[in-house]
C-alpha positions, 0 to 999 in steps of 0.5 A: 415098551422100551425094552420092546423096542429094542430087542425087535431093532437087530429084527428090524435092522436086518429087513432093512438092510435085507431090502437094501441088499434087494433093491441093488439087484436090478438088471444092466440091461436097457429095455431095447437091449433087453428085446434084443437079446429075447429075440435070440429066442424068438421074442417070446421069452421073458428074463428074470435075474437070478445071480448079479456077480457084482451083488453075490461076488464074482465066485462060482460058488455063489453062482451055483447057489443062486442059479442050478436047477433053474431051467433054461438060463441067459449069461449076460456078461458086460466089458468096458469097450461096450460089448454084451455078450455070454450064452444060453443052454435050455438045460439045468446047471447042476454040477453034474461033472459032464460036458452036456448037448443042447440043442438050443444052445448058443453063444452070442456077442451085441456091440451095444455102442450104436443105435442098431442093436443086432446080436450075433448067434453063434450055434455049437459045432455039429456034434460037440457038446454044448457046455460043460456042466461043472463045479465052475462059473457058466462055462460054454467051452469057448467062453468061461466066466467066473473062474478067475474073477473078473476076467473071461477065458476065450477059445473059439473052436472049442464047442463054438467056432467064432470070431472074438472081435464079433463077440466081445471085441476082445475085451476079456475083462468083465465090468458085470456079469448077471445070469437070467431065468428064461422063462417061456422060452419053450413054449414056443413052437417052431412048426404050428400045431395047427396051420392057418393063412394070417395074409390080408388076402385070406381075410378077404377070402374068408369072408367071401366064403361066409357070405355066399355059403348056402344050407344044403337043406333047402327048408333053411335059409340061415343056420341057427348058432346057440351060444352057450357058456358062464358069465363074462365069457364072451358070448355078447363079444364075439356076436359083436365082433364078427358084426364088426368085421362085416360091417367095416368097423368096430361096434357093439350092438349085443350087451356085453361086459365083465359083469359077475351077473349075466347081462343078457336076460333075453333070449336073442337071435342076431343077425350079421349085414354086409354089403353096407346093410343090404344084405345078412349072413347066411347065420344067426347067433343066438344069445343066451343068459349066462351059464351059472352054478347054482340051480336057480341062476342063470339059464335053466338047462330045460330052457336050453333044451327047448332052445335046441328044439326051437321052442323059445323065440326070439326076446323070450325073457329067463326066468332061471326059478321057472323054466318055460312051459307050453302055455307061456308067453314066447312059447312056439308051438308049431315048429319048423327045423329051420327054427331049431338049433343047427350047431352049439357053441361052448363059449368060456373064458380061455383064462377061468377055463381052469377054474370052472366050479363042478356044479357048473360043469355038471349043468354043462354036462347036462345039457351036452347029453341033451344036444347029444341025443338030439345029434347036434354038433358042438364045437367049444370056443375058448375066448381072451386067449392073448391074456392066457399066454404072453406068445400070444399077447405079443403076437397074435400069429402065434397062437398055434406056435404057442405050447400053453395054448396047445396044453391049455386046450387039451386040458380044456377039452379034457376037463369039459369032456370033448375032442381037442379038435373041436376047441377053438381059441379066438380073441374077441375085440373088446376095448378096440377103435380099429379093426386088426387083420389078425383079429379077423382071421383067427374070428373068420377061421372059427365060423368056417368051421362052424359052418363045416360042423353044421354042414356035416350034420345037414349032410347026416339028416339028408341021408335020413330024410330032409325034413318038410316045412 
């Protein structure tokens, strides 16, 4: 035990002092100036520390070694005056021997003495390089560090034209110097993939739209909307969520939570009141048992095809061992076309979407051939897309800013077999005790275009012929 114990003390003493050496590389930067800094890039980007000269020493060649081929990267150097300033470039340090342009690039100086943090960005020379991508510390021509120790060489005018006393107050001597990973930084969009009105005025709009929309075929009233999907995607949420819209606050009458077993066992079709309950929604939601991998759990596709034909009315309870049969109990027999299902909505899980098993996606595959054949539009709602991407999370408008979102959708529609186009991203509300404007917009926006979808297939069976009652 004795010698044990010593022959592992060296082992031990070395994590020891591995984690202390750890623990001492903590960012300079305060929260405010850290927020600061990240909006030079437009508030998306999140810092991660890679080099702390006063840590790994003020030498270029520790600098390369913790930092080339990083991607995008922050120089922040500190002075004693109060000055916190560097650059940033979008592209790897490599050592390439080359002076390089970026586009993105840009030197900037913060005077962090007062209260109001407002950073100055200074862009490259039209037509200069950016930085010079050699075997020395972050050189941006006009400001170079760490090829000379602790003090910075200054030349506005070299790649960057700027006024030293805005930068660093012409304090040339470095009290630290750290180099950030920025991470995010391009998913960021300047021009929206898709373009949508965020105003106060729009929600109202929108909402107006909803309420005096009226079916082309005369022998329905209200449009039938089949929501489909797994466990937990949000089908309940966003039911609840338009209701609270057009009620005026936040409720919840469908079952909806994070269980890992469906909570809707009935199927249920809901409608919408407005006009303070005197009036409904020319829609109805209709809500199904959860959309699950093994044969006999969750709902059966021959269920949901004879949902789509509007055999099964309304708090039929699943049976996922027996799918219904014409002489069961919740079976219509005689049924009219505004019984059936006019559009179909794919609800999942913005976050899981990437983890949805095959034999899942094969019942999905399933009962899309069937809602094909019939000629049902089917559009895919992907829900919880602010905990998808951290753009999203700190501002809802971005979501078509976003190049995550933009991929993820992609990949989404391409892993469930769809267009891109006809995948919507929304954020249902789910812990909320007041409505959000952008919340709604985004939710609003998502049922006009449902409602087109449905238009476009009443369109499609008026040209045939429209059916009798």
């Amino acid at each position: 035990m004795t010698i044990t114990s010593l022959s592992l003390s060296p082992l031990l003493l070395s994590v020891r002092r591995s984690r202390s050496t750890m623990s001492d590389v903590r960012s300079r930067l305060t929260k405010k100036q850290e927020g600061a800094l990240c909006s030079l890039l437009f508030g998306s980007a999140r810092l991660s520390l890679l080099f702390k000269a006063s840590v790994h020493s003020y030498k270029y060649s520790a600098f390369h070694q913790k930092c080339d081929r990083q991607g995008p990267t922050l120089t922040v150097a500190y002075n004693k005056v109060g000055f916190i300033f560097g650059g940033f470039i979008s592209k790897d340090f490599a050592q390439t021997g080359s002076n390089l342009k970026d586009d993105k690039a840009f030197l900037y100086g913060l005077d962090s003495r007062g209260d109001n943090l407002q950073p100055q960005r200074i862009h490259v020379i039209d037509g200069q390089c950016s930085f010079c991508d050699v075997s020395s510390g972050p050189n941006f021509g006009g400001l170079v560090f760490l090829d000379n120790g602790t003090q910075v060489y200054s030349n506005p005018g070299t790649f960057y034209n700027f006024d030293p006393a805005l930068i660093h107050g012409n304090d040339l001597n470095l009290i630290e110097l750290e180099v950030y990973r920025v991470e995010d930084f391009d998913d960021y969009l300047e021009m929206p993939w898709r373009n949508i009105d965020w105003s106060l005025g729009k929600r109202k709009e929108l909402m107006g739209q909803i309420e005096s929309w009226k079916p082309i075929i005369t022998s329905v009233t209200k449009a039938q909307v089949l929501l489909v999907g797994p466990v937990g995607a949000g089908k309940s949420s966003f039911f609840n969520s338009l209701n609270s819209i057009f009620q005026g606050h936040v409720t919840s009458q469908a079952i909806a939570g994070s269980a890992s077993f469906s909570l809707t066992t009935q199927f249920r079709s809901y409608s919408i009141k407005f006009d303070s309950g005197t009036k409904t929604l020319p829609i109805i939601l209709c809500d199904t048992m959860g959309l699950e991998s093994d044969l006999n759990e969750g709902v059966d596709v021959a269920d949901l095809t004879s949902i789509l034909k509007g055999r099964i009315q309304d708090r039929y309870k699943f049976n996922p061992a027996i799918p219904l049969e014409e002489d069961a109990t919740g079976f219509r027999k005689f049924v009219q076309f505004k019984d059936k299902i006019h559009c179909v909505l794919y609800v999942f899980d913005s976050c899981k979407v990437k983890c949805l098993s095959e034999k899942l996606l094969d019942k999905f595959a399933a009962f899309r051939r069937k809602a094909c054949l019939m000629g049902v539009p089917q559009l895919v709602l992907l829900t919880n897309v602010d905990n998808a991407c951290t753009l999203v999370a700190a501002d809802l408008k971005n979501v078509y800013h976003s190049r995550y979102i933009e991929r993820m959708i992609q990949e989404a529609a391409a892993r469930l077999g769809v267009s891109a186009s006809t995948v919507i991203p929304v954020r249902n509300y789910s812990r909320e005790l007041e409505l959000n404007s952008d919340v709604d917009v985004l939710l609003l926006s998502a049922v006009i275009q449902i409602l087109r979808a449905v238009n476009s297939y009443f369109d499609d069976i008026k040209q045939e012929a429209e059916p009798e009652n």
